[in-house]
C-alpha positions as CSV (number, residue, x, y, z in Angstrom):
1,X,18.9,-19.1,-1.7
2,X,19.8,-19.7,-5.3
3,X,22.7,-18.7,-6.2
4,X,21.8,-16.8,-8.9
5,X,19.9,-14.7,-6.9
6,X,22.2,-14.4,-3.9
7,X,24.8,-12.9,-6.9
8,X,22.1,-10.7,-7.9
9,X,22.1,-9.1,-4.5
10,X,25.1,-8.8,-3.8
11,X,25.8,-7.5,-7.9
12,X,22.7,-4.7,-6.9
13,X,23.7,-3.8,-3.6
14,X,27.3,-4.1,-3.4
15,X,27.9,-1.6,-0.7
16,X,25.6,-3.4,1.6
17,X,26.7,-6.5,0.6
18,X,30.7,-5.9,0.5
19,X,31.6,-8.6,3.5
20,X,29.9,-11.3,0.8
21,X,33.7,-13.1,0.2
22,X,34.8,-12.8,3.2
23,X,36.0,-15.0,6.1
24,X,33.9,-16.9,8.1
25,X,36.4,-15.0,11.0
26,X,35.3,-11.9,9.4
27,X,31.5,-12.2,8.6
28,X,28.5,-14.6,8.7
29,X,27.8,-13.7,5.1
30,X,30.5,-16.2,3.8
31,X,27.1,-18.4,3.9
32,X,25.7,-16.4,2.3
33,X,21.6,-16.0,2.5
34,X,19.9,-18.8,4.5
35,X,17.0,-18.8,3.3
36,X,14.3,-19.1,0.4
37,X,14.3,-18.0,-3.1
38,X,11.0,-16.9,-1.8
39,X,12.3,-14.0,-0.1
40,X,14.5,-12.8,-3.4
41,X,12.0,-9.8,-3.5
42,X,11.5,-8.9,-0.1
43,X,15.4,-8.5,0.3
44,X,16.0,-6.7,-2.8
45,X,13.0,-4.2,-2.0
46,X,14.7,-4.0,1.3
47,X,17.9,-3.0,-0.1
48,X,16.6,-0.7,-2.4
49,X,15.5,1.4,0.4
50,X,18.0,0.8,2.4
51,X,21.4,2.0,-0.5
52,X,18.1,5.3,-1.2
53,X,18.5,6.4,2.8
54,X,22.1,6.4,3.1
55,X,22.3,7.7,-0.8
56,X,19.9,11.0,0.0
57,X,19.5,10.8,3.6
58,X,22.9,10.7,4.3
59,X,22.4,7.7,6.8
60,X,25.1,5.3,7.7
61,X,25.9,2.8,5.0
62,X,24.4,-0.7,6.0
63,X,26.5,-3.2,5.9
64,X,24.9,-6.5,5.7
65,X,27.0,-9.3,8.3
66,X,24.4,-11.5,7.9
67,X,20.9,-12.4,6.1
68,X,18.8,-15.7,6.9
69,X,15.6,-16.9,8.2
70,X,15.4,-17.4,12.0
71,X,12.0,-18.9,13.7
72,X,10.6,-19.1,10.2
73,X,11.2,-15.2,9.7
74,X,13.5,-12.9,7.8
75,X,17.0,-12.0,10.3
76,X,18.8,-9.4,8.6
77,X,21.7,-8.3,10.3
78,X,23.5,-5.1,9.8
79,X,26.7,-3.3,11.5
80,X,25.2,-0.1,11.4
81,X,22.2,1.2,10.9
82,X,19.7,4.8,11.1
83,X,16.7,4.6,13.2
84,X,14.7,5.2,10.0
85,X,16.8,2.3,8.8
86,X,16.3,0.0,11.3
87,X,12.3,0.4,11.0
88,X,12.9,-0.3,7.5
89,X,14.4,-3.9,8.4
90,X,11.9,-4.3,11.0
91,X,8.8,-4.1,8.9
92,X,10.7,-6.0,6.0
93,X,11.3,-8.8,8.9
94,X,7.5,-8.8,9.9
95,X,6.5,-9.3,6.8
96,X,8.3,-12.0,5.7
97,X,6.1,-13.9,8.5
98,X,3.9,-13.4,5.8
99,X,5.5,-14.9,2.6
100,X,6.1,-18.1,2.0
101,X,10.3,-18.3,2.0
102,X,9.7,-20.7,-1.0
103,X,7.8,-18.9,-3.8
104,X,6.8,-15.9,-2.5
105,X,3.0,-16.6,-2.0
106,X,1.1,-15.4,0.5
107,X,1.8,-17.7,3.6
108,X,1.8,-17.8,7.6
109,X,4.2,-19.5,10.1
110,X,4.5,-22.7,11.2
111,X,6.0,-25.1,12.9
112,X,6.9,-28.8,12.0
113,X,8.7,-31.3,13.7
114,X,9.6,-27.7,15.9
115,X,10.8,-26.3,13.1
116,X,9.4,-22.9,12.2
117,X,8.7,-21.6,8.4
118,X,6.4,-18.8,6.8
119,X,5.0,-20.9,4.0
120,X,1.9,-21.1,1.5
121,X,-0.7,-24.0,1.0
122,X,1.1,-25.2,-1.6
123,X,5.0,-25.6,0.2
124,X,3.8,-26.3,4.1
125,X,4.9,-29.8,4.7
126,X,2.3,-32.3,6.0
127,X,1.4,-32.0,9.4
128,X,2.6,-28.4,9.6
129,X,0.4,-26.6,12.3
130,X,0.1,-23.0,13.0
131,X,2.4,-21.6,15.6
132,X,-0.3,-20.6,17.8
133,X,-1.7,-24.1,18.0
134,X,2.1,-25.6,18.5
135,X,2.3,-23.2,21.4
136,X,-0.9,-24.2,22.7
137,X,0.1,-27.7,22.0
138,X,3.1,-27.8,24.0
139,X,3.7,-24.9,26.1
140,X,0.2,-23.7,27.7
141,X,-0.2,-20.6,28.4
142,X,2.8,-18.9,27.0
143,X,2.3,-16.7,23.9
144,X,4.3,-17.4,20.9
């Protein structure tokens, strides 16, 4: 992610995102967020909900150790979390299967060179496949 927009986040939500400067023998989010600009909205609606629970819910304060795209989907990692919370980072993961990490767009996941993305028309690199057909392609019979 730009960053511009990883300061954003962190400038927004920075309660869930207080490890941001800290060690690598502290925290994975010395790196930072791996992954698109794409996702710049899908995290900060994500946060948004997140800082409301624990403001007026009284949930635990998420604390963010890491945020970055894993099998072409959004991995959002906290230390502690509600169970209203957690299905909060669970749909926001889910549906970034469906947004390109680029822009934004509408996309779907794929896989090339067995590398997995959620990307649009416009951003899938050439010869990207769906990862239903990769899985049919090289591993018959197992579900991806």
């Amino acid at each position: 992610m730009k960053k511009e927009l990883d300061e954003l986040l962190c400038q927004r939500y920075p309660l869930i995102f207080a490890e941001r400067d800290l060690s690598m023998k502290e925290t994975s989010m010395c790196w930072g967020f791996t992954c698109g600009d794409g996702w710049f909205d899908l995290i900060d609606a994500l946060c948004e909900r997140l800082q409301f629970w624990t403001d007026r819910n009284g949930a635990p304060q998420v604390v963010a150790t890491q945020v970055k795209e894993k099998w072409g989907e959004l991995s959002f990692y906290p230390r502690a979390a509600s169970k209203e919370q957690w299905g909060m980072i669970w749909m926001a993961e889910a549906m970034s299967a469906r947004i390109c990490d680029q822009c934004g767009k509408p996309g779907r996941t794929l896989v090339h060179v067995h590398w997995h993305m959620t990307r649009c028309e416009e951003h899938a690199p050439e010869g990207a496949v769906t990862k239903e057909a990769y899985f049919a392609q090289h591993a018959p019979g197992i579900a991806p």
